[in-house]
Backbone bond lengths (Angstrom), bond angles and torsions (degrees), N, CA, C in turn:
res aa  C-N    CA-C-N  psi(-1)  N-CA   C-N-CA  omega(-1)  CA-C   N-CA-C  phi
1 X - - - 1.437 - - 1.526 109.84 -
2 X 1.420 119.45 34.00 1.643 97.07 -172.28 1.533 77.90 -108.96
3 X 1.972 88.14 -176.57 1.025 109.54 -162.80 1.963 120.89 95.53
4 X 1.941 106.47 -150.59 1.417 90.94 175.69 1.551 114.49 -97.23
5 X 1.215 113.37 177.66 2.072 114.20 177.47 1.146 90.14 -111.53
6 X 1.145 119.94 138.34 1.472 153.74 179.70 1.940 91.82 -76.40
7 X 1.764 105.52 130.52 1.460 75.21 171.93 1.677 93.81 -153.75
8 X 1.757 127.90 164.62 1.005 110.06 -167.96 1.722 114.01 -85.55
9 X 1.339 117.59 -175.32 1.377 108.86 -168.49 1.493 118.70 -73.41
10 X 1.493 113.53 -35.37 1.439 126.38 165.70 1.298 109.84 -32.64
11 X 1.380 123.46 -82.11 1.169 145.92 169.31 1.715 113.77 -31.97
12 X 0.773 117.54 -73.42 1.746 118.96 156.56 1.561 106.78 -15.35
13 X 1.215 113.15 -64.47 1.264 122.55 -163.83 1.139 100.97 -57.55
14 X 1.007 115.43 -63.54 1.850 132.32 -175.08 1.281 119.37 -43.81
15 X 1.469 103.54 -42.79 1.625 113.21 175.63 1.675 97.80 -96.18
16 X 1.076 143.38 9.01 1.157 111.15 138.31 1.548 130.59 -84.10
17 X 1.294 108.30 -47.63 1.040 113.56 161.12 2.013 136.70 -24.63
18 X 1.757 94.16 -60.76 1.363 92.16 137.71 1.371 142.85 -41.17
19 X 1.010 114.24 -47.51 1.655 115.59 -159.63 1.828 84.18 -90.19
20 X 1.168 132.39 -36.08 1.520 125.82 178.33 1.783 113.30 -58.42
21 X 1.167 106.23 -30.69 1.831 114.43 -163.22 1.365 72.76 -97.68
22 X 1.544 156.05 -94.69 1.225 127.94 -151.05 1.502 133.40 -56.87
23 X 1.201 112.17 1.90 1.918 128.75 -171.00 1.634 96.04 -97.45
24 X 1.476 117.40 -38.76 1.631 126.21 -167.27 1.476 103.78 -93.14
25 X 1.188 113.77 -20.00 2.073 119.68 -170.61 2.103 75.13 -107.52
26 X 1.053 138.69 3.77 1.504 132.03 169.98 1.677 95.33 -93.92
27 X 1.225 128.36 -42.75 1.685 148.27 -167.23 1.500 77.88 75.10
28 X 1.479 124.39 83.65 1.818 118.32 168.15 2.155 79.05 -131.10
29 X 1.205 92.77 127.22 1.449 87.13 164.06 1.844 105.17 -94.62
30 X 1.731 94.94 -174.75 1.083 86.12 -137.93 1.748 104.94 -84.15
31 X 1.382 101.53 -30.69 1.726 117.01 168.46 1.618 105.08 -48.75
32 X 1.635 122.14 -58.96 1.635 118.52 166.88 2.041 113.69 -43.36
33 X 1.121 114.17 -22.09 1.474 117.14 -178.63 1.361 117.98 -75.99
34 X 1.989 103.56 -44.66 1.122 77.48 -175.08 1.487 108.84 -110.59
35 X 1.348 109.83 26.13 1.572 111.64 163.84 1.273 112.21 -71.52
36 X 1.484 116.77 -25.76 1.785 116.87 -165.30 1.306 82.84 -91.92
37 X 1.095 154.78 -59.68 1.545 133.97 -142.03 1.859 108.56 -115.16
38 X 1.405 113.51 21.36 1.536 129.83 162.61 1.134 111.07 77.95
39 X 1.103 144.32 39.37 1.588 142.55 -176.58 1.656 97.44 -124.61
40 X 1.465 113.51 149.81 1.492 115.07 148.47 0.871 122.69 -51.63
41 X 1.279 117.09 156.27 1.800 125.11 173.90 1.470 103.65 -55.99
42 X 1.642 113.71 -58.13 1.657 103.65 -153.41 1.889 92.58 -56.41
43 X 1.563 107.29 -54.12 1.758 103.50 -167.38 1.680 105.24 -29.14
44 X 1.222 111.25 -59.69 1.780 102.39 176.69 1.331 141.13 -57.54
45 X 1.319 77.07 -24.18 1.986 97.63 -179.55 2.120 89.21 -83.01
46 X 1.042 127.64 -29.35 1.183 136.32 -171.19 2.196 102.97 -69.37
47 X 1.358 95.83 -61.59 1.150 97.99 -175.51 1.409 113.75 -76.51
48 X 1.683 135.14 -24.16 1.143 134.86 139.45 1.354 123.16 -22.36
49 X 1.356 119.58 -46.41 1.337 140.43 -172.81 1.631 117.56 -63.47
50 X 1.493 104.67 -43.75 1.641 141.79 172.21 1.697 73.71 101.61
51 X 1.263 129.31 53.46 1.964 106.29 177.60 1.764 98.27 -94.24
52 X 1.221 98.27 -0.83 2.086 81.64 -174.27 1.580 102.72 -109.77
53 X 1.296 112.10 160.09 1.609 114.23 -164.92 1.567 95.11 -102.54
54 X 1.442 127.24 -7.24 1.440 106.69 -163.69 1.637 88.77 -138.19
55 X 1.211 117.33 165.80 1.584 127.76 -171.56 1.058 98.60 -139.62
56 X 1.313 137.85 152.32 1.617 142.70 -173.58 1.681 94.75 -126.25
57 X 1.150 126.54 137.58 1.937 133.16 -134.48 1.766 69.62 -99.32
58 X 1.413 126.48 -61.54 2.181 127.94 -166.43 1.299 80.61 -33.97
59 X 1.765 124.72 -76.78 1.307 112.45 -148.53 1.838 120.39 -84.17
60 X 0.931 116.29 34.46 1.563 124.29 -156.71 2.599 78.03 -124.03
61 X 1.684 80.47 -59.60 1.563 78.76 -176.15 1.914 115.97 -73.89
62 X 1.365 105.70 0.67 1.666 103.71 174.96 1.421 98.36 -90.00
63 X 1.332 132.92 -37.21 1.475 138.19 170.07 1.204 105.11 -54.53
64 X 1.172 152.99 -77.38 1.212 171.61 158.74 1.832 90.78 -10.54
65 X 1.407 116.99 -71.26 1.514 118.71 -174.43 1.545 118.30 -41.36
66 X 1.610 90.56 -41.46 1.899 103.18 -170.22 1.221 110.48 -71.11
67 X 1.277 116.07 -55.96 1.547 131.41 166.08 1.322 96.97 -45.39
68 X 1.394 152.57 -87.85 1.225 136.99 -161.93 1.334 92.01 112.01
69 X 1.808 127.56 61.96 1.349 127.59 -169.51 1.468 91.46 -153.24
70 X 1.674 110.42 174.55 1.306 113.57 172.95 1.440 116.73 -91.89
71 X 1.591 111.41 128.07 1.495 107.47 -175.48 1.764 109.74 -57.33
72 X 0.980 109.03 -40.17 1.413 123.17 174.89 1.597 117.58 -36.32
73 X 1.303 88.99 -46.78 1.814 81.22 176.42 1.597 132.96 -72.79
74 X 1.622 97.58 -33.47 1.660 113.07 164.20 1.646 100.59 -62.89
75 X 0.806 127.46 3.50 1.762 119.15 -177.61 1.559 89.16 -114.33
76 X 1.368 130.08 -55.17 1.549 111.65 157.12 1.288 143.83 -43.16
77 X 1.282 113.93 -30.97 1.773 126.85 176.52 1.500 80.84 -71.71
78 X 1.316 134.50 -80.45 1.821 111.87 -158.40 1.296 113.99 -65.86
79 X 1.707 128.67 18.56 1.469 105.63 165.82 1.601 112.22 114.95
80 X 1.295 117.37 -24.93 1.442 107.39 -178.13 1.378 114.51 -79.31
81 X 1.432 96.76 135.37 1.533 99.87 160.63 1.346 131.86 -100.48
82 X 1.698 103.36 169.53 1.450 101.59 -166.97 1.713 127.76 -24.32
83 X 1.280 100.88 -54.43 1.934 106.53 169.27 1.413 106.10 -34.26
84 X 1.450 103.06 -63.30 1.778 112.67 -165.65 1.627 97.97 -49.26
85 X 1.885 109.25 -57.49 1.517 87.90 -158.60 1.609 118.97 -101.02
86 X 1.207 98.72 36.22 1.693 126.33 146.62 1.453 132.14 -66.80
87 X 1.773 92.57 -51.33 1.131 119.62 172.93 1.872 108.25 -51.22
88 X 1.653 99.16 -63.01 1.072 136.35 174.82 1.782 107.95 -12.90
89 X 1.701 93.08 -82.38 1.164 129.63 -168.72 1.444 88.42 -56.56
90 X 1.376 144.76 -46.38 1.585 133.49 -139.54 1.526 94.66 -91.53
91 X 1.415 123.02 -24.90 1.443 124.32 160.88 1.231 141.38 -46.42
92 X 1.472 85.32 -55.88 1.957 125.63 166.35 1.550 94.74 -37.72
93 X 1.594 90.95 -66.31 1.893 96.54 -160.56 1.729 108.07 -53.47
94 X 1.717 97.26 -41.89 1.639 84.71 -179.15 1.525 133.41 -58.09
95 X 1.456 100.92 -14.25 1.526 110.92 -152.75 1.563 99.37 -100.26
96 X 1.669 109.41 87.21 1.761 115.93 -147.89 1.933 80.37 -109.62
97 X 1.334 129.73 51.34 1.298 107.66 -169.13 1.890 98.71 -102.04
98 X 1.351 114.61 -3.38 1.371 106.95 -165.60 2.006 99.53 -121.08
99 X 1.344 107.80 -2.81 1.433 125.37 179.84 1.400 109.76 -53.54
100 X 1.444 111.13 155.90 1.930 110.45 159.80 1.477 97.93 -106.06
101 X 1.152 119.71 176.08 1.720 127.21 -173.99 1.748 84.61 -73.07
102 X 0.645 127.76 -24.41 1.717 107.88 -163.51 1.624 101.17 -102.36
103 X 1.322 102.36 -10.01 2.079 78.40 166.36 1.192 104.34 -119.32
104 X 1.635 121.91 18.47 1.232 123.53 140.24 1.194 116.17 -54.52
105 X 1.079 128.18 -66.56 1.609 140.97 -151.70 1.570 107.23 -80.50
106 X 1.293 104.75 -14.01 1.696 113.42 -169.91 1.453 99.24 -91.79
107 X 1.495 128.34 -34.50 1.131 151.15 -173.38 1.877 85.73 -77.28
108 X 0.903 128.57 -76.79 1.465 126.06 175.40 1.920 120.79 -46.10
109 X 1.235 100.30 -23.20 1.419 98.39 172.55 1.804 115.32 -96.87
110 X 1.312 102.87 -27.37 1.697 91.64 155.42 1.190 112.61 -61.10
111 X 1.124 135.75 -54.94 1.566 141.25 -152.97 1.371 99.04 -63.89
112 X 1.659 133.15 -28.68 1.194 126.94 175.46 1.626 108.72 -90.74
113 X 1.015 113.04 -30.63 1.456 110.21 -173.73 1.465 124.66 -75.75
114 X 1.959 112.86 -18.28 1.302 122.21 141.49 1.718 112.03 -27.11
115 X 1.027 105.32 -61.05 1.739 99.02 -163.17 1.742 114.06 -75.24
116 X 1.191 103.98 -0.32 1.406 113.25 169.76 1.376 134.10 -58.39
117 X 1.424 147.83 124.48 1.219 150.63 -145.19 1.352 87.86 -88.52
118 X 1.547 96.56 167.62 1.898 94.79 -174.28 1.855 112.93 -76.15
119 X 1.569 94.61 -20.34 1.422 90.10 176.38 1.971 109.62 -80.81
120 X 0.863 115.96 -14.38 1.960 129.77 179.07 1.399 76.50 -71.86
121 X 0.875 157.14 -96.35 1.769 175.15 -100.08 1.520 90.20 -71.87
122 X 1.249 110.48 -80.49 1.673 141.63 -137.25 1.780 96.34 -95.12
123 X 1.673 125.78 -3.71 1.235 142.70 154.16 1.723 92.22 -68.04
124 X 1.631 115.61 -99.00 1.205 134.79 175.87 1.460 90.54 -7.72
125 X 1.489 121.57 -94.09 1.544 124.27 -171.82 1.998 116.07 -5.18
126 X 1.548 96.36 -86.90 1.041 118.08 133.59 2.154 124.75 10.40
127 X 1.071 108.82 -95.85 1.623 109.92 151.87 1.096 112.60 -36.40
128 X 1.394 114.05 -76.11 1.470 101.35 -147.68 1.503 102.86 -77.99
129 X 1.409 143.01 4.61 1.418 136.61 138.99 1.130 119.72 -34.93
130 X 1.431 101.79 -58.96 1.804 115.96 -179.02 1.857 119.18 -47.59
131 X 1.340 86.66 -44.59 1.528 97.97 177.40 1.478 116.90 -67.70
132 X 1.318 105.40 -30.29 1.610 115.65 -173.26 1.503 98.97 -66.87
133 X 1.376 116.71 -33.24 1.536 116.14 -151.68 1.631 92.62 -100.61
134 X 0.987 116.20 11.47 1.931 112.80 168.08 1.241 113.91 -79.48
């Protein structure tokens, strides 16, 4: 699944639209938008538009970052479901090219601590209080 998601035109619309009402309720115009997250102006003003058929998930989740929103939901406005943005997400995680070693590893220590029993959980909790209070 890497690369862009194919998506229908409705949906396009919708998620631009979105991503336009949270960039303008940000006061980020739109040239400042896509200077912070590397795209040309027109490409944003394009996908604002819903004019492109495919979305690339990096730049869907750098929008999502700037805005200060859940990438997850722009992957819902075009249609994927949970499977898909599983799929989604397991890409995301691979794609460590803009990471520091430490939200690497933090990103790797959720992923283990998911499988943790509620009492493993509420231990951890627990610690890292202790640590806080040094």
């Amino acid at each position: 699944m890497s690369g862009y998601l194919k998506i229908d035109h409705n949906s396009l619309i919708a998620l631009g639209n979105y991503i336009r009402s949270h960039r303008i309720k940000k006061n980020i115009g739109l040239r400042e938008m896509a200077t912070r997250i590397g795209i040309s102006n027109a490409y944003l003003s394009n996908l604002e538009s819903g004019k492109h058929s495919k979305a690339n998930p990096l730049l869907l989740k750098k929008i999502a970052e700037e805005l200060k929103i859940d990438h997850l939901t722009l992957f819902k406005i075009i249609g994927y479901t949970n499977k898909d943005i599983n799929d989604i997400q397991n890409e995301l995680l691979n794609d460590n090219s803009n990471k520091t070693k430490k939200e690497k590893k933090m990103e790797q220590m959720v992923d283990y601590m998911r499988k943790f029993s509620e009492e493993e959980f509420e231990l951890v909790e627990k610690y890292l209080e202790l640590i806080r209070k040094k």
